[in-house]
Backbone bond lengths (Angstrom), bond angles and torsions (degrees), N, CA, C in turn:
res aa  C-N    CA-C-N  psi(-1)  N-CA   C-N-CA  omega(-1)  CA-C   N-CA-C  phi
1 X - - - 1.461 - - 1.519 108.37 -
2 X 1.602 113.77 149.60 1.803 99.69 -160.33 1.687 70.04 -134.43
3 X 1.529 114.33 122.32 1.414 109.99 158.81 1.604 122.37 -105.22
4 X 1.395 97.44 118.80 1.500 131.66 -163.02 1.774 101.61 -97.35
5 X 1.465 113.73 165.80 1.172 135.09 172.01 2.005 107.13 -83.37
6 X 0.832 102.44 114.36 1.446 113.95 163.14 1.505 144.87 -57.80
7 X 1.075 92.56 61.44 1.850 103.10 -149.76 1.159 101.94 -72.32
8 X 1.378 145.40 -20.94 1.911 153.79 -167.73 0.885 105.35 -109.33
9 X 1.203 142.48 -2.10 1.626 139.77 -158.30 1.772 99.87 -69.89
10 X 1.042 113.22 -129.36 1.475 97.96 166.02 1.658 113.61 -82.75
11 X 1.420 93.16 128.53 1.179 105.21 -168.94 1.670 125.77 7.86
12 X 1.475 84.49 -94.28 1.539 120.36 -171.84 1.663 100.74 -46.47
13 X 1.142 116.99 -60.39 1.550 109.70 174.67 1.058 126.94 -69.41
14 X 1.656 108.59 167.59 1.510 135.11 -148.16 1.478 86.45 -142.77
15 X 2.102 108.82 94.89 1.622 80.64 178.15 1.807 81.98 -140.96
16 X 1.390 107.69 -179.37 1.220 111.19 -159.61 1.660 98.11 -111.70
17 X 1.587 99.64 118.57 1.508 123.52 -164.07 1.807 109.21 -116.21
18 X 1.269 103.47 149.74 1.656 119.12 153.58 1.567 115.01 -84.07
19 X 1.297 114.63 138.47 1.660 114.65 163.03 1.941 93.73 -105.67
20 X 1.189 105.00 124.65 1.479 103.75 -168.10 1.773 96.69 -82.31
21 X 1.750 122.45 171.35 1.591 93.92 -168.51 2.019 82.66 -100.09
22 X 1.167 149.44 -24.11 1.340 133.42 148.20 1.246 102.38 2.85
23 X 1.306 95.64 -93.40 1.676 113.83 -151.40 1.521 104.34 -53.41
24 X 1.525 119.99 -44.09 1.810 122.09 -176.19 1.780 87.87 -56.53
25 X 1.146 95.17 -80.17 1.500 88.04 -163.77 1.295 140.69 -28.72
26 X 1.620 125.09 -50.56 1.268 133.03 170.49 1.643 134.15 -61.02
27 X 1.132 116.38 -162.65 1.759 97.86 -165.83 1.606 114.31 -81.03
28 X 1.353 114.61 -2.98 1.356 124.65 176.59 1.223 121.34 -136.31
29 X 0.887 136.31 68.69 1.514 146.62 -166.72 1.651 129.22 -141.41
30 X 1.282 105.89 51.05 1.775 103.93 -176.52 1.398 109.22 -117.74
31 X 1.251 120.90 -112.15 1.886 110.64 -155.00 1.595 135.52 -55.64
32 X 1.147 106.62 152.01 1.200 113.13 -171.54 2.020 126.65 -40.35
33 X 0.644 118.03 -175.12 1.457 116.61 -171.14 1.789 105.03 167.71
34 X 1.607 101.45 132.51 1.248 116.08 154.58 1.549 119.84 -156.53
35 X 1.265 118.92 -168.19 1.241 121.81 155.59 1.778 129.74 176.07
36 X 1.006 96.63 163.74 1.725 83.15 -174.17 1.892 116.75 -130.39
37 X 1.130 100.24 -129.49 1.184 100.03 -171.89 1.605 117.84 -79.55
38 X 1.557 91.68 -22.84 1.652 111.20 170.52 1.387 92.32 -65.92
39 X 0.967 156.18 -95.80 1.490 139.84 -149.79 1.540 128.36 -33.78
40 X 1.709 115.84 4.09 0.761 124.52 176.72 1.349 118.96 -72.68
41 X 1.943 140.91 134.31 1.039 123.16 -178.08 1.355 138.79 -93.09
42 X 1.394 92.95 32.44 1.464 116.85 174.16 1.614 103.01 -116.71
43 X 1.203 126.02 -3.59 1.478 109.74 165.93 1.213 108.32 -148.63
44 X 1.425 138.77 18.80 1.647 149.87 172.97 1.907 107.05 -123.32
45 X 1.190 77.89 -29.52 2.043 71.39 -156.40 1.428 94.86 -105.24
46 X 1.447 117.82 141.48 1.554 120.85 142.54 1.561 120.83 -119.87
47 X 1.245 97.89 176.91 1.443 101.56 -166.89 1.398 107.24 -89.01
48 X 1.770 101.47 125.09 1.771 98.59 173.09 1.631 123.27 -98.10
49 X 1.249 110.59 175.71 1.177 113.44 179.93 1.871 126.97 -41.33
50 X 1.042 124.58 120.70 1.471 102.63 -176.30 1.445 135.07 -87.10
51 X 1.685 102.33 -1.34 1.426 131.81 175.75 1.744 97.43 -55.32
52 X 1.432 116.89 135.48 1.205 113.60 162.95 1.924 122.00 -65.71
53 X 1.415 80.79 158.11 1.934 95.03 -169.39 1.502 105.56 -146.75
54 X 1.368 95.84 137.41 1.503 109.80 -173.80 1.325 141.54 -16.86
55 X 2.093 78.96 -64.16 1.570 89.63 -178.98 1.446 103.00 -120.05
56 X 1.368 131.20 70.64 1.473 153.81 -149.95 1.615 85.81 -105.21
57 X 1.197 99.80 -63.09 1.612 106.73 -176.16 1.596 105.11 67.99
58 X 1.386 120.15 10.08 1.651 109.73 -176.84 1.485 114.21 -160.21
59 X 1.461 126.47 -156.87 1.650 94.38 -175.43 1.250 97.33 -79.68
60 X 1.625 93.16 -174.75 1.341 102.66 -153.43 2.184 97.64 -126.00
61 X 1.384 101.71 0.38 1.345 88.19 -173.16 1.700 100.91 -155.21
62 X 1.309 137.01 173.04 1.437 131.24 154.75 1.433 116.91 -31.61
63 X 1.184 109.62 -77.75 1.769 121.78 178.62 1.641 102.50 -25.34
64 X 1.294 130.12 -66.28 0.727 164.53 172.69 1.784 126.72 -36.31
65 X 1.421 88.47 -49.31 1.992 98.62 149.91 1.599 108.37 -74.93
66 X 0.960 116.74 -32.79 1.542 135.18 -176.97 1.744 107.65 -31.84
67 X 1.346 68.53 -77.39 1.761 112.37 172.24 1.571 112.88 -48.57
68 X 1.338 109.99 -45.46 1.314 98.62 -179.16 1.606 136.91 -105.67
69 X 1.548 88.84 12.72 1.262 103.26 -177.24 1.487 103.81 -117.71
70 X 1.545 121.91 7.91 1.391 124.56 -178.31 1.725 97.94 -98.61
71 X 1.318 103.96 72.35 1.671 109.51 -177.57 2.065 99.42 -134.13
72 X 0.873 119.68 138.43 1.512 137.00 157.56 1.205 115.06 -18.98
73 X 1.152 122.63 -42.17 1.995 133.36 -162.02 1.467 87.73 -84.82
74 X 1.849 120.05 -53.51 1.240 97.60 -178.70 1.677 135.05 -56.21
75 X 1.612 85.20 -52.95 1.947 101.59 171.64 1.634 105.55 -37.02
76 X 1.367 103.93 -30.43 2.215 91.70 -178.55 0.903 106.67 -83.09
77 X 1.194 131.64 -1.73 2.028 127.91 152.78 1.321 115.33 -73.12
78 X 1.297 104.85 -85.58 1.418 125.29 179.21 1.409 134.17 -137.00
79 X 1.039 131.24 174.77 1.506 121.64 173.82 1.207 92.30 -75.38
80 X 1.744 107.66 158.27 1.583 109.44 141.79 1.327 139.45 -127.85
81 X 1.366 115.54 161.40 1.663 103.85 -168.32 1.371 100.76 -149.75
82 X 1.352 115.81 161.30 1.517 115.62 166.74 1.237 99.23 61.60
83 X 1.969 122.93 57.20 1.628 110.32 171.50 1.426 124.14 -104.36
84 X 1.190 123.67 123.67 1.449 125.09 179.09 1.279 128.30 -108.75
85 X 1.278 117.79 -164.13 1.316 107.89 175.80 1.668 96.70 -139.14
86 X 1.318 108.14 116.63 1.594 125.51 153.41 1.186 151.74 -126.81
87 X 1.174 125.50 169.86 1.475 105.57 -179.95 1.510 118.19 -105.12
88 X 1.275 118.29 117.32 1.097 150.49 165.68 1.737 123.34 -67.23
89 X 1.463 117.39 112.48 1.824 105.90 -155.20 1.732 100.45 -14.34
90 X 1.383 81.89 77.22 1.752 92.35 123.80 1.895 97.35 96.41
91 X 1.119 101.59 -38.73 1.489 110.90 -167.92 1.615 116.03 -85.60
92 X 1.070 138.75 107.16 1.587 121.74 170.80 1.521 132.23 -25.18
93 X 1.086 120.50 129.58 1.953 97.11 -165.37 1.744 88.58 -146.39
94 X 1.611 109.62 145.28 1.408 109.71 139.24 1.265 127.52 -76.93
95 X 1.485 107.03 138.78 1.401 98.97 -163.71 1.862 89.04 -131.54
96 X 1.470 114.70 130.18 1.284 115.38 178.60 1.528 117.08 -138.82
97 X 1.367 124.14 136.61 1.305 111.09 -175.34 1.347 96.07 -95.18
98 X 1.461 102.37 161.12 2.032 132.42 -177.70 1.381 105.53 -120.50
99 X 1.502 92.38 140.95 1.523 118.80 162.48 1.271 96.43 -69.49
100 X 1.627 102.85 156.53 1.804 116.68 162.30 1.532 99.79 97.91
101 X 1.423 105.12 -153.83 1.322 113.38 -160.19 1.649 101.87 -89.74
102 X 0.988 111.89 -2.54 1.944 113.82 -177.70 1.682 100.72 -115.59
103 X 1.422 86.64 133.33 1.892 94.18 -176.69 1.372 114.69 -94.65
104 X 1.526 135.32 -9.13 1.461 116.84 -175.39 1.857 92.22 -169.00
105 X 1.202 109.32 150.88 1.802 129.00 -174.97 1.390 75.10 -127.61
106 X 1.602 101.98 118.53 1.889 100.90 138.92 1.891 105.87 -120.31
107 X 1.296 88.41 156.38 1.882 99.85 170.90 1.126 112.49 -137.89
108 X 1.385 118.44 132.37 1.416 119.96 175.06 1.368 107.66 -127.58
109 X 1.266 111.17 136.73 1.407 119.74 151.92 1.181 136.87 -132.88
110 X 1.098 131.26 136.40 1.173 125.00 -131.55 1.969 112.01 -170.13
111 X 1.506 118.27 126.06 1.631 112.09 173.78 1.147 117.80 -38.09
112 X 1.550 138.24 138.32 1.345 128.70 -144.05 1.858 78.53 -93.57
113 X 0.809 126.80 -27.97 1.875 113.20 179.01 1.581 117.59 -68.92
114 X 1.181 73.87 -22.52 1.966 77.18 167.52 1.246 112.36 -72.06
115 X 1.207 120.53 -50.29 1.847 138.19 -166.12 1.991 99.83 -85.57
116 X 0.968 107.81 -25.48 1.582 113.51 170.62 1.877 102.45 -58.01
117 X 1.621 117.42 -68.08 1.209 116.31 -170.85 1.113 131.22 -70.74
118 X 1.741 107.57 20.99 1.385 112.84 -178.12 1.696 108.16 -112.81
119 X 1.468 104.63 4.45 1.531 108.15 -159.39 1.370 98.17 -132.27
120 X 1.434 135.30 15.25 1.392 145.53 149.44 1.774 114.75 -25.54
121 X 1.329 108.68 -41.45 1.658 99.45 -167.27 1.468 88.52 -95.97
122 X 1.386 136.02 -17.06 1.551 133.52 -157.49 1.778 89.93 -82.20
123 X 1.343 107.26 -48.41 2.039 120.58 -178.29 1.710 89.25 -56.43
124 X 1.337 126.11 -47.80 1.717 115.94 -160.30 1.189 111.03 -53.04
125 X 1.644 94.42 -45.77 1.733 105.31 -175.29 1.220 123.43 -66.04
126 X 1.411 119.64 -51.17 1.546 135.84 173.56 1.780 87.53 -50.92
127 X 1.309 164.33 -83.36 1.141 162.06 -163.85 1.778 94.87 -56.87
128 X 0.816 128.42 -109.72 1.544 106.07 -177.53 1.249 145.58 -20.52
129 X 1.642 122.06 -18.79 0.897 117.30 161.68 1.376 118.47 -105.94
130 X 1.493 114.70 39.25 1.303 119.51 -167.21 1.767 127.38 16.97
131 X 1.242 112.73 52.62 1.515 118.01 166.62 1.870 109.83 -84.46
132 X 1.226 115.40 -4.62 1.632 92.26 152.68 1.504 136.00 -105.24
133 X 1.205 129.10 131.49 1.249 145.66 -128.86 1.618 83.42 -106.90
134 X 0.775 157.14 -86.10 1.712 157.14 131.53 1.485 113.58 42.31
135 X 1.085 149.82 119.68 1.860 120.49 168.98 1.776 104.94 -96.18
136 X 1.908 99.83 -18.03 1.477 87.39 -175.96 1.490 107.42 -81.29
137 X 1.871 108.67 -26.29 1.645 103.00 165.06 1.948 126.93 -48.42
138 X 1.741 105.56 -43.74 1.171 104.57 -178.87 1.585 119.68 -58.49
139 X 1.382 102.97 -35.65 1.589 111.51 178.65 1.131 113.17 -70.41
140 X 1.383 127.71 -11.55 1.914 120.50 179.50 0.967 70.01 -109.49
141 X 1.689 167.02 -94.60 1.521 129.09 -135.81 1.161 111.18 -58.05
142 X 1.387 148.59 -34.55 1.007 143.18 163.13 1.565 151.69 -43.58
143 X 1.502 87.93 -32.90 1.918 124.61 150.01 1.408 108.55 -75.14
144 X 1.566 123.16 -46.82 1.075 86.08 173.51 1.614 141.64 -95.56
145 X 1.317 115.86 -0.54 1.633 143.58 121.37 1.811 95.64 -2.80
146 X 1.001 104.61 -89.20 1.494 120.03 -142.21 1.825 85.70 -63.83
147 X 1.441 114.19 -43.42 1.556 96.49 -176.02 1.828 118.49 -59.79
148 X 1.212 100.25 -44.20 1.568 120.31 170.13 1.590 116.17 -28.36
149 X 1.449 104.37 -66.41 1.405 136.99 -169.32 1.807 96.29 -64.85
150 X 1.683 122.40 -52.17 1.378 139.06 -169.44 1.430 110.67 -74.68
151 X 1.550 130.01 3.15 0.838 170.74 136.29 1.867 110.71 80.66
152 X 1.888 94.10 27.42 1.367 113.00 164.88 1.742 114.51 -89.92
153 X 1.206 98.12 21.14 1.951 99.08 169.84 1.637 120.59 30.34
154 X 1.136 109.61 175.03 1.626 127.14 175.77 1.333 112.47 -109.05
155 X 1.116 96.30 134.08 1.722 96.50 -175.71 1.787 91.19 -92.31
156 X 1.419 111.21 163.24 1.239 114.29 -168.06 1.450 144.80 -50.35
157 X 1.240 111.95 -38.29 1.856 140.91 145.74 1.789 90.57 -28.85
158 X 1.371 122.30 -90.45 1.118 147.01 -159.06 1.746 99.65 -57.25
159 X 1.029 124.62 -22.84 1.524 131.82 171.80 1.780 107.88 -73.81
160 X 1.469 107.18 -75.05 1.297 121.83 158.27 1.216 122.53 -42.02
161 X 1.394 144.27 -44.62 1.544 142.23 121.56 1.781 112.47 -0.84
162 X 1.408 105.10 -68.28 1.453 110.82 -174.73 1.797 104.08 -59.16
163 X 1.388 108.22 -58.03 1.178 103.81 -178.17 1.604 138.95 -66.83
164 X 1.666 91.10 3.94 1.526 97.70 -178.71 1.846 96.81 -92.29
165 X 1.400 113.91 -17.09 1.443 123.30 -148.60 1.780 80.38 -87.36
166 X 0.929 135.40 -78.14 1.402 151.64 171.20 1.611 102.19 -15.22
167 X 1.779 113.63 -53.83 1.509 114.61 -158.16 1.665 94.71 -75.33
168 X 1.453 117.46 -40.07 1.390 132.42 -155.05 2.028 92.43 -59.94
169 X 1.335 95.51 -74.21 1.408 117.32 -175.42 1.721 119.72 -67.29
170 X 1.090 131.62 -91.24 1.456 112.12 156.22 1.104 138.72 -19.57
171 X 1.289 129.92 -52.87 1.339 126.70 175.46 1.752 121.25 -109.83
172 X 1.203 116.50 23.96 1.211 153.73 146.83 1.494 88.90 66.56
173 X 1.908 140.85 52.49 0.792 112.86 169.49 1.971 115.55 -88.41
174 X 1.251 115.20 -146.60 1.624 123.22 179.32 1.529 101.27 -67.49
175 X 1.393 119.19 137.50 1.106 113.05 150.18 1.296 127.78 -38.48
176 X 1.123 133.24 117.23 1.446 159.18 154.36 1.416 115.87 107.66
177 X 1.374 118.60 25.30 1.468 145.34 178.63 1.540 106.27 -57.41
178 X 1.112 115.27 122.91 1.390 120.92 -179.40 1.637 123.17 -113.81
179 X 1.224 96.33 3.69 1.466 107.41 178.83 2.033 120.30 -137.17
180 X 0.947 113.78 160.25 1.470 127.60 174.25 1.536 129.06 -129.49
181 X 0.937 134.97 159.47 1.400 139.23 148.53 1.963 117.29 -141.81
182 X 1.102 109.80 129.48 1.695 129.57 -167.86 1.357 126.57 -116.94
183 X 0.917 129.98 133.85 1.400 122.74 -168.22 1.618 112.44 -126.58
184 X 1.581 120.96 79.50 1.360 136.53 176.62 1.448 134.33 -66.77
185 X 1.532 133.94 144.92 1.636 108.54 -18.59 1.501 99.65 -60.37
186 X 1.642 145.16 -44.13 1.270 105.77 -136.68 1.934 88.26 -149.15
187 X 0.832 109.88 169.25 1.531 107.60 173.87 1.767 93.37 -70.08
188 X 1.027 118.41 -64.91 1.822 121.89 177.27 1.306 105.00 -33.14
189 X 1.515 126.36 -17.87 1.734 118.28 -166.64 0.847 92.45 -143.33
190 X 1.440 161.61 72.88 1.388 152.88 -165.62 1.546 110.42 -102.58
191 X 1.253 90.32 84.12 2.216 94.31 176.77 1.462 97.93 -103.90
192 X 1.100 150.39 45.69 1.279 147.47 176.77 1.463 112.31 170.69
193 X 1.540 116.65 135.52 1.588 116.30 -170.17 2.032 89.44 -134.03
194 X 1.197 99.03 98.15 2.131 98.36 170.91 1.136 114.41 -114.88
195 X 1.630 100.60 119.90 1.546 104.99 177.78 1.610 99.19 -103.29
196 X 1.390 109.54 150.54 1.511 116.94 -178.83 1.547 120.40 -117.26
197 X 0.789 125.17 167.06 1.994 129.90 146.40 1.142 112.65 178.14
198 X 1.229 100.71 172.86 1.688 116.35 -147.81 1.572 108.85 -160.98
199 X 1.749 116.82 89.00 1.340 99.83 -172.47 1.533 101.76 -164.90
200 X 1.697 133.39 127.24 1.423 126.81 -165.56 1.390 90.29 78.34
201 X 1.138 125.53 58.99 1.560 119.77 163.28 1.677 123.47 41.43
202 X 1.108 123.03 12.13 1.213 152.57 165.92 1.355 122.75 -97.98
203 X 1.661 128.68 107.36 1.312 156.53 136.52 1.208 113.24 -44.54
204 X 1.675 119.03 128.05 1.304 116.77 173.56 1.764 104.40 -155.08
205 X 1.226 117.80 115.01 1.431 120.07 173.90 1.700 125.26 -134.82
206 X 1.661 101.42 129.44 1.469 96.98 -151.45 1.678 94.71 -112.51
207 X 0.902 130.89 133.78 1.879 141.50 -165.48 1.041 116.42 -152.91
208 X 1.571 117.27 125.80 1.173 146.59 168.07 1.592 126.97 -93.48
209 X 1.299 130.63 134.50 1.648 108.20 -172.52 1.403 97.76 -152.76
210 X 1.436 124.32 144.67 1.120 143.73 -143.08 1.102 116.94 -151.20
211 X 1.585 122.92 115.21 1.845 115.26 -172.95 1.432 118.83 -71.14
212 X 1.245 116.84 -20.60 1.648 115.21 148.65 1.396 126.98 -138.11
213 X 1.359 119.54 175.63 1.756 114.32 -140.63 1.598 88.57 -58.21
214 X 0.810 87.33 157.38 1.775 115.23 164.30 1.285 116.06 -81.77
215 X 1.360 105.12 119.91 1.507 134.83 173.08 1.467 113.16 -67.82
216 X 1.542 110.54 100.39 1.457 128.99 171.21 1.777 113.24 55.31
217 X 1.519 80.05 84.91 1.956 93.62 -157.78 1.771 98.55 -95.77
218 X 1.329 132.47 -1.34 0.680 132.86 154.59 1.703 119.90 -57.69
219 X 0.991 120.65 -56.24 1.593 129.20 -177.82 1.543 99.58 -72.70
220 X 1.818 131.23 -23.94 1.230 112.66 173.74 1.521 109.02 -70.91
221 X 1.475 119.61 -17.83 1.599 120.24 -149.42 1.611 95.99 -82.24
222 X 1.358 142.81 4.15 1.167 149.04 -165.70 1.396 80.78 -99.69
223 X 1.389 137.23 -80.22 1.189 156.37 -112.31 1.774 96.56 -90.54
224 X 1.571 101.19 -42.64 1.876 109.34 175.96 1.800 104.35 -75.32
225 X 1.376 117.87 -2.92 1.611 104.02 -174.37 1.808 87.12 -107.06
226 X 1.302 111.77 -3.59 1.765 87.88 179.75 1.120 93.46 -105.06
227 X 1.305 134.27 -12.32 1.786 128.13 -177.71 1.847 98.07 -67.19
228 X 1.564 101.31 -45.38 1.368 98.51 -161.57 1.681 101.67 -76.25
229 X 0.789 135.37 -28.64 1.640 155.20 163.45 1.349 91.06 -38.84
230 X 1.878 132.05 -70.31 1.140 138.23 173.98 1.811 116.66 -26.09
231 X 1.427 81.48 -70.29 1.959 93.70 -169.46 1.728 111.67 -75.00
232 X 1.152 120.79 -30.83 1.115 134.76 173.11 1.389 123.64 -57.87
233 X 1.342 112.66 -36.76 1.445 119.10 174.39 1.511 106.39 -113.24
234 X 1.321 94.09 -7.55 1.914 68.99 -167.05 1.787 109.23 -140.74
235 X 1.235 165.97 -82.00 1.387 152.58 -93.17 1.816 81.29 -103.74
236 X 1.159 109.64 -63.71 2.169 96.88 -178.66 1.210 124.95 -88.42
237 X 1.709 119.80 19.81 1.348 88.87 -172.85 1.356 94.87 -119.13
């Protein structure tokens, strides 16, 4: 197990994550993921518009998280209840609370250029604090930095590009790995399990969070790479 910095976790944050070797290894297992108390939707999330939008790329209303979270992959986590739709740094997300020992499932999906311009200060840091090991990796995060910042963006390919560069190198999965799963802050403390991917210009991150560690998060980390397997390939795209 290589414990890495969590640069994708929810978006906006920069928090310090495990890539468990489960999750790297198997058929879905790449970017980083965490989260904390900020992910809570009483002090991170508000409620967005429910009118459809262009580049929404996901549902578009309550009913609608409803709908898409009433699938099998979820039920092998947890129940769900109380599902909405909010925004989560920056990104549209269903957000639903669970019975049992885990308090909330969010999923987002989302155009990977959308989910790119929310993780600008998370890329600054990862480049300043020199965590890529690569120099030709640092220089394509770095290009794509500078487009971000120049405020001509990445179109989605070129987002997913970034995020394969990040999963490959930081979190040391296979070359050309497009996915993650993380276990925040620490496998020893495990209040959060985020599986990620990023591929066809499509963002997809599936998270679980829990007011205390999670009970045998290894056997959940199977269960968060087929949910994300679920949404990732299949109900919007």
């Amino acid at each position: 197990m290589k414990c890495l910095l969590a640069a994708f976790v929810v978006p906006a944050l920069f928090l310090a994550g495990c890539s468990d070797d489960q999750g790297a290894s198997g058929r879905a297992g790449d970017p980083a993921s965490a989260a904390s108390s900020s992910d809570s939707p009483t002090e991170s999330t508000t409620e967005i518009p429910t009118e459809p939008t262009d580049d929404s790329g996901m549902a578009q209303s309550d009913d609608d998280c409803e709908a898409l979270l009433d699938a099998d992959e979820v039920r092998a986590i947890a129940t769900p209840d109380e599902v909405r739709l909010l925004t989560v740094a920056g990104s549209p997300t269903c957000v639903a609370r669970l019975s049992g020992d885990l308090s909330q499932l969010n999923v987002s999906i989302t155009p990977a250029d959308v989910w790119a311009r929310t993780v600008k200060v998370a890329i600054r840091q990862v480049i300043d604090q020199g965590l890529l090991d690569d120099a030709e990796n640092q220089a394509k995060l770095q290009e794509g930095l500078d487009l971000l910042e120049s405020g001509d963006g990445l179109d989605p390919d070129q987002a997913c590009d970034l995020f394969t560069t990040m999963v490959v190198d930081i979190q040391g999965r296979p070359e050309g790995s497009n996915n993650v799963v993380n276990v925040v802050p620490s496998p020893d403390e495990p209040l959060s399990i985020n599986a990620q991917a990023c591929s066809d210009g499509v963002y997809t991150s599936v998270s679980v969070i829990a007011p205390s560690p999670i009970k045998n998060p290894e056997a959940l980390q199977p269960k968060m790479m087929a949910a994300l397997d679920h949404f990732h390939e299949g109900p919007l795209r």
